[in-house]
DSSP file (Angstrom, degrees, kcal/mol; ACC not computed):
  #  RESIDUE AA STRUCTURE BP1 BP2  ACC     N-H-->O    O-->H-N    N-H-->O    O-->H-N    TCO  KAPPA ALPHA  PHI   PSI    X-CA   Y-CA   Z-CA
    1    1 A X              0   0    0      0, 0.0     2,-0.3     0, 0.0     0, 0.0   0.000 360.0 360.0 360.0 109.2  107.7   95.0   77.9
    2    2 A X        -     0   0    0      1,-0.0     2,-0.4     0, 0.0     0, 0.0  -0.563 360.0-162.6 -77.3 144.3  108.3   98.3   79.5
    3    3 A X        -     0   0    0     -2,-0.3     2,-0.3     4,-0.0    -1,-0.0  -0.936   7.1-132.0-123.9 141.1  106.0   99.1   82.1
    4    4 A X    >>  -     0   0    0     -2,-0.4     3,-3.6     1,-0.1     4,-1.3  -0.644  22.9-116.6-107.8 154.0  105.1  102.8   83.8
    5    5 A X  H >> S+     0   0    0     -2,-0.3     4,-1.7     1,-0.3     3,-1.1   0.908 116.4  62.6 -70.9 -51.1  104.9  103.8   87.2
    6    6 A X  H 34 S+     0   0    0      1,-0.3    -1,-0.3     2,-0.2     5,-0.1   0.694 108.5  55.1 -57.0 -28.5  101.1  104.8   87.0
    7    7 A X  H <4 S+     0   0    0     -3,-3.6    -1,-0.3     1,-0.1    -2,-0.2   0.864 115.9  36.4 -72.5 -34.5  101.0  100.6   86.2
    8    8 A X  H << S+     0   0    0     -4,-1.3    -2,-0.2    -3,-1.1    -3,-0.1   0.900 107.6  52.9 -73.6 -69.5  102.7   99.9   89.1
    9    9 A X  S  < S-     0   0    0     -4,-1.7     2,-0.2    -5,-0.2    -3,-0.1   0.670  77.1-115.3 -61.8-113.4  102.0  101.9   91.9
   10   10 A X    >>  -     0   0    0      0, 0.0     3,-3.2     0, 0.0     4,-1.1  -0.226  44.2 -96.7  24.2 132.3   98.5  102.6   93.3
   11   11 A X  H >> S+     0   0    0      1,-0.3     4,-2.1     2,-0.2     3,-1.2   0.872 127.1  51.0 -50.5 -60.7   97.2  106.5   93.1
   12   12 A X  H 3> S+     0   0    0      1,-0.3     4,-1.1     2,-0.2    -1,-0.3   0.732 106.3  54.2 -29.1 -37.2   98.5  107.0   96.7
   13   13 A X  H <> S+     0   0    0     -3,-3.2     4,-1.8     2,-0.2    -1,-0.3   0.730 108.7  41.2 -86.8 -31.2  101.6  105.6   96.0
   14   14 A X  H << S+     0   0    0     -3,-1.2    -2,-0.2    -4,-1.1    -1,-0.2   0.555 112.7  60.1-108.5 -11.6  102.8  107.8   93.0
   15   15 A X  H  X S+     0   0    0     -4,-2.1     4,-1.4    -5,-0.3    -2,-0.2   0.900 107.4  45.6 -60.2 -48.1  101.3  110.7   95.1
   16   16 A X  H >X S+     0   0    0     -4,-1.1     3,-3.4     1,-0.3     4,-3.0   0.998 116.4  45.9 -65.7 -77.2  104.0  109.6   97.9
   17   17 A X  H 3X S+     0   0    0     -4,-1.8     4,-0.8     1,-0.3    -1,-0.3   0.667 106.5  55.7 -58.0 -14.4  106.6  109.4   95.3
   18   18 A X  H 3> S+     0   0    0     -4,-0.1     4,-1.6     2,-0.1    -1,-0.3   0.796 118.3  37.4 -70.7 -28.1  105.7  112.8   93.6
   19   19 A X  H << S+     0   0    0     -3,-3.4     4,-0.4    -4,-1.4    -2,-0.2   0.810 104.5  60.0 -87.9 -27.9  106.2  114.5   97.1
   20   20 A X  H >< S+     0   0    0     -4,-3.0     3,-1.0     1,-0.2     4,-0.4   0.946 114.6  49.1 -71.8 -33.7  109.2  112.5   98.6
   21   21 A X  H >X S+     0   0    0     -4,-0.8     4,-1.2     1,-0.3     3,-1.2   0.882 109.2  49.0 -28.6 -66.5  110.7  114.3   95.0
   22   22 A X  H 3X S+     0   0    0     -4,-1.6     4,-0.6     1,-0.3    -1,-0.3   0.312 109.6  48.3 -74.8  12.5  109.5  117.5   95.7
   23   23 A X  H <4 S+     0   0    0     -3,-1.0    -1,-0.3    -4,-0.4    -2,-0.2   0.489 110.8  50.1-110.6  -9.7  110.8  117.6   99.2
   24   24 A X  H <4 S+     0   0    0     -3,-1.2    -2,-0.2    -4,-0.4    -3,-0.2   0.648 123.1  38.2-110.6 -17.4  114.6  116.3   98.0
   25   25 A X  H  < S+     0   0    0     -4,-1.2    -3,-0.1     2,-0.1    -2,-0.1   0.908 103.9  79.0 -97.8 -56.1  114.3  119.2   95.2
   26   26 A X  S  < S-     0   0    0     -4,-0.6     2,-0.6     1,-0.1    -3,-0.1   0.539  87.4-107.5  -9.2 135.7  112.4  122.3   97.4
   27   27 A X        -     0   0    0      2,-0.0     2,-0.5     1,-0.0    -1,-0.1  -0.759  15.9-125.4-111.5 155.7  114.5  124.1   99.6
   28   28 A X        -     0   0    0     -2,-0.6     2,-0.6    -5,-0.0     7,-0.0  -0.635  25.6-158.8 -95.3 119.5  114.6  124.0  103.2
   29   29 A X    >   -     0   0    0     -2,-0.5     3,-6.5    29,-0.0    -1,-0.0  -0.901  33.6 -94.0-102.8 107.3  114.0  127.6  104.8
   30   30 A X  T 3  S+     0   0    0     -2,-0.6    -2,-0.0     1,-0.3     0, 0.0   0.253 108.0   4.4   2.1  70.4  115.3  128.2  108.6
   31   31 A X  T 3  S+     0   0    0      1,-0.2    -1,-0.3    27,-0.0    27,-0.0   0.271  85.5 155.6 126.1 -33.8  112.6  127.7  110.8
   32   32 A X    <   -     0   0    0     -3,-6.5    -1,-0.2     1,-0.1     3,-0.1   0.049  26.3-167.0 -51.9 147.2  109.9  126.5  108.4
   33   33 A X  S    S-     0   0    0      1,-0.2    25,-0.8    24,-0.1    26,-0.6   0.637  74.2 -12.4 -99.5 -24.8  107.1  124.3  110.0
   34   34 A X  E     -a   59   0A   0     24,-0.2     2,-0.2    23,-0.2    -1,-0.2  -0.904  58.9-147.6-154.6-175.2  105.6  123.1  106.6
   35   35 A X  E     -a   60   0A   0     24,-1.2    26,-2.7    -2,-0.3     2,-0.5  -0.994  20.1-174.5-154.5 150.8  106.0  124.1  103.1
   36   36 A X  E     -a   61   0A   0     -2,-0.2     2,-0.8    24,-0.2    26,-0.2  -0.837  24.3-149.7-144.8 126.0  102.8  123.7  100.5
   37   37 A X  E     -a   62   0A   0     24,-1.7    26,-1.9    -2,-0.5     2,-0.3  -0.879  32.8-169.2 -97.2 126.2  102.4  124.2   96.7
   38   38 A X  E     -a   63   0A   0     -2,-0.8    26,-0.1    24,-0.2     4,-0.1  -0.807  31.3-150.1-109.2 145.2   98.6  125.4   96.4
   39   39 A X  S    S+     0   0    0     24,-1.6     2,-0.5    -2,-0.3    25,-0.1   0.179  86.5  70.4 -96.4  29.5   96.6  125.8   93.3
   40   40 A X  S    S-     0   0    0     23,-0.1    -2,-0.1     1,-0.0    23,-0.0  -0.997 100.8-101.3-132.9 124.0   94.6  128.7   95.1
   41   41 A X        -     0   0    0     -2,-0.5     2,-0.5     1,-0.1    -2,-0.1  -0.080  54.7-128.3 -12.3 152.3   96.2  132.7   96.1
   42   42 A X        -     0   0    0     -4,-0.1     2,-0.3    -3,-0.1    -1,-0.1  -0.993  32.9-172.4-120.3 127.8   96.9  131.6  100.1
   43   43 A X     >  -     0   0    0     -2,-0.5     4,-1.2     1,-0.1     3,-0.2  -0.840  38.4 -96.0-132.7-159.3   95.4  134.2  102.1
   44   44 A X  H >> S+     0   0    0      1,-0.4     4,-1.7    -2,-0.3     3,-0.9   0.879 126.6  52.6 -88.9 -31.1   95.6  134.4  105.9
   45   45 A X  H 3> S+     0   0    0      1,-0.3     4,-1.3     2,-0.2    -1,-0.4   0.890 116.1  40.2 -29.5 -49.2   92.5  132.7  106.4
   46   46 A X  H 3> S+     0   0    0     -3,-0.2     4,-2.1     2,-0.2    -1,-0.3   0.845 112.5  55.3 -74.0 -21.2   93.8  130.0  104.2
   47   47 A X  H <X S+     0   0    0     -4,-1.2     4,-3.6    -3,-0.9    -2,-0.2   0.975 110.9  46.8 -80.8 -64.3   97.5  130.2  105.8
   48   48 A X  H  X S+     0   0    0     -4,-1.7     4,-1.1     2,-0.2    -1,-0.2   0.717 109.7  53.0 -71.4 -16.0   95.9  129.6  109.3
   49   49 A X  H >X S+     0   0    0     -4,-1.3     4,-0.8    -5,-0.3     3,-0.8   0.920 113.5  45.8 -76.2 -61.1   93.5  126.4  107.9
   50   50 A X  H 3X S+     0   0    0     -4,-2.1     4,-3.4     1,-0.2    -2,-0.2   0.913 101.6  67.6 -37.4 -43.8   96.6  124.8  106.6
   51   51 A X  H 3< S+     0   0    0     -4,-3.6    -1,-0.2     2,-0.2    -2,-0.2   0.889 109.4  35.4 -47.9 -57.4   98.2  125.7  109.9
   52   52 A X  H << S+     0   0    0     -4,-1.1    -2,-0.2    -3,-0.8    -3,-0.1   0.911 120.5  43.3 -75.5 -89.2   95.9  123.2  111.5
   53   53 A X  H  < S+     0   0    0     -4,-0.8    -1,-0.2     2,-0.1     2,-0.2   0.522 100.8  76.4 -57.3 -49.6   95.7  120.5  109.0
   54   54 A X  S  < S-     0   0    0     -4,-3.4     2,-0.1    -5,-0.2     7,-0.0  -0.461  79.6-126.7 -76.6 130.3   99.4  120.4  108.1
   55   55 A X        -     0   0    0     -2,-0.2     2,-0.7     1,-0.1     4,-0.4  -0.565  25.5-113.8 -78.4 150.5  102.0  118.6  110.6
   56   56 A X  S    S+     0   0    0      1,-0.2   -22,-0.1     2,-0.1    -1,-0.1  -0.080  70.7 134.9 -47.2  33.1  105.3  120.7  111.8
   57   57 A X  S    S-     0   0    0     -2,-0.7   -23,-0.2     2,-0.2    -1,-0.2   0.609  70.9-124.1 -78.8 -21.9  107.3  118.6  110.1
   58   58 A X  S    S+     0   0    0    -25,-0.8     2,-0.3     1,-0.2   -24,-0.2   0.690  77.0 114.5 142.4  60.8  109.7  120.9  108.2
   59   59 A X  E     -a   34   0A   0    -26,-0.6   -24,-1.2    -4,-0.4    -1,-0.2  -0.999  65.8-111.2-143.3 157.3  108.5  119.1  104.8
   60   60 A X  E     -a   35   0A   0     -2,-0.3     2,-0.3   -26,-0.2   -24,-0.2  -0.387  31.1-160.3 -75.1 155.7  106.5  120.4  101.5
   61   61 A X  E     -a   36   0A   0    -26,-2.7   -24,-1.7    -2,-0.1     2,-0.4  -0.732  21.8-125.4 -95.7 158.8  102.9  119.4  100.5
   62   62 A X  E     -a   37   0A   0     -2,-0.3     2,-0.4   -26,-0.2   -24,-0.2  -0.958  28.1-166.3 -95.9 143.9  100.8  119.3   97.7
   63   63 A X  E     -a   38   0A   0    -26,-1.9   -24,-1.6    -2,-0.4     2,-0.9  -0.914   4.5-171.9-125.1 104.3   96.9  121.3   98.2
   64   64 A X  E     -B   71   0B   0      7,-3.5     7,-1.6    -2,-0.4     2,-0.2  -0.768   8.4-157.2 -85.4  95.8   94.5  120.8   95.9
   65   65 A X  E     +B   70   0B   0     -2,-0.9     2,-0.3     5,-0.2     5,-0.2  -0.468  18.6 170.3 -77.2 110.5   91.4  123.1   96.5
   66   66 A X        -     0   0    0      3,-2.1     5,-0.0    -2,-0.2    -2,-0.0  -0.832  52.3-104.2-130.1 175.6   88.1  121.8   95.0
   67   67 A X  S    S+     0   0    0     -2,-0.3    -1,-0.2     1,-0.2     3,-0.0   0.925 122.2  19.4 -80.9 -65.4   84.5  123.4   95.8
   68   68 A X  S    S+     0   0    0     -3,-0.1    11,-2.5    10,-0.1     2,-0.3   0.463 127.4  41.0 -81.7 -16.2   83.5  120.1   98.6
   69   69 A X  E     - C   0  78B   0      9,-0.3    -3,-2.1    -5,-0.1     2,-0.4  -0.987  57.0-146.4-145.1 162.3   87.5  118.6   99.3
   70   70 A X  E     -BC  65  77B   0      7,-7.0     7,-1.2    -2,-0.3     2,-0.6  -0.890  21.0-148.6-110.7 133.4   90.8  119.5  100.0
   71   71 A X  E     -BC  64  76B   0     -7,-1.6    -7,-3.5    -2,-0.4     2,-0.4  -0.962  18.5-169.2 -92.5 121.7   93.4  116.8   98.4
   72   72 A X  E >  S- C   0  75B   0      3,-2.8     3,-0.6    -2,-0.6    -9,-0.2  -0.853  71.5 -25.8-121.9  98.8   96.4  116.8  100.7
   73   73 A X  T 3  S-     0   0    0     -2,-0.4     3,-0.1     1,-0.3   -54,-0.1   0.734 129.5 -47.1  82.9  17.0   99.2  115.1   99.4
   74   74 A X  T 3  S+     0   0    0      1,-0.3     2,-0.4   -59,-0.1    -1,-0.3   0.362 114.4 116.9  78.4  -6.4   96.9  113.0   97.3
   75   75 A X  E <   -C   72   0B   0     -3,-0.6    -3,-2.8   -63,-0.1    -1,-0.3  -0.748  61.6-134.3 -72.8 135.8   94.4  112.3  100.3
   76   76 A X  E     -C   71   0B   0     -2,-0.4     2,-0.3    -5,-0.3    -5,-0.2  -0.758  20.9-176.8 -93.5 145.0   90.7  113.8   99.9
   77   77 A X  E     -C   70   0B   0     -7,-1.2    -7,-7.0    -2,-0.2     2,-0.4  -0.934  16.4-149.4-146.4 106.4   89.8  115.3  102.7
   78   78 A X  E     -C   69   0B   0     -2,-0.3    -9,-0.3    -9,-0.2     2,-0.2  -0.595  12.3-135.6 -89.6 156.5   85.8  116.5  102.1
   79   79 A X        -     0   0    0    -11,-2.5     2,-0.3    -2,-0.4    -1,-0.1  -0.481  23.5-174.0 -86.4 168.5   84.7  119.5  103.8
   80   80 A X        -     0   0    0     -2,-0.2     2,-0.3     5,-0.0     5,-0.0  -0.990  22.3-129.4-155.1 162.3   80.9  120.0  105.8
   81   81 A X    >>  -     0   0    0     -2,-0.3     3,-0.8     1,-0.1     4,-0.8  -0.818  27.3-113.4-111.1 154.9   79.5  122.2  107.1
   82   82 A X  T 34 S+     0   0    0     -2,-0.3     4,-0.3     1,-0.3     3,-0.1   0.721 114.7  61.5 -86.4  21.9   78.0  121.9  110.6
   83   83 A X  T 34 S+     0   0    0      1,-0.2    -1,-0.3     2,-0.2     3,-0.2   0.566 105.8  53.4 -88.4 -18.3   74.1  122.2  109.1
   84   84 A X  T <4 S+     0   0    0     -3,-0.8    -1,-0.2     1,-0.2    -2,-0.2   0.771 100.4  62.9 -91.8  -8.5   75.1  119.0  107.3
   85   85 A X     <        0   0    0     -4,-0.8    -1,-0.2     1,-0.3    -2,-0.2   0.671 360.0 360.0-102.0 -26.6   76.1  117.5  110.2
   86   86 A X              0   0    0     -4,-0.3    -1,-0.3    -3,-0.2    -2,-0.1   0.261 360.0 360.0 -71.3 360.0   73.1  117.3  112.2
């Protein structure tokens, strides 16, 4: 019985192994602090939110952009606002 990685892993887990992929195929630029494939245009507003969120690590991410969370790297991370927060 052949069996498939989606049986096997946990969603987290075959997120890890989709990235550890894309970082051994990506290329490594001089200097870089992160790398990200985004499903969104990046503009510098967006450049400088990743900036904070993402470690210096010199490795790529995945961002998923949805209305209420950001997926990074297959972690949901929801946004608020700070009226919600009160």
């Amino acid at each position: 019985m052949s069996r498939k990685l989606e049986d096997i892993l946990p969603p987290n887990k075959k997120q890890n192994e989709f990235v550890n992929r894309l970082n051994k195929i990506m290329p490594k630029v001089p200097d870089m602090k992160w790398g990200a494939l985004t499903n969104i245009y990046p503009t510098n507003a967006k450049i400088k939110e990743i900036n904070r969120l993402l470690p210096h690590d010199r490795k790529w991410h995945l961002l998923f952009e949805e209305k209420d969370q950001v997926n990074v790297d297959g972690v949901p991370i929801r946004r608020k606002t700070l009226d919600s927060m009160t």
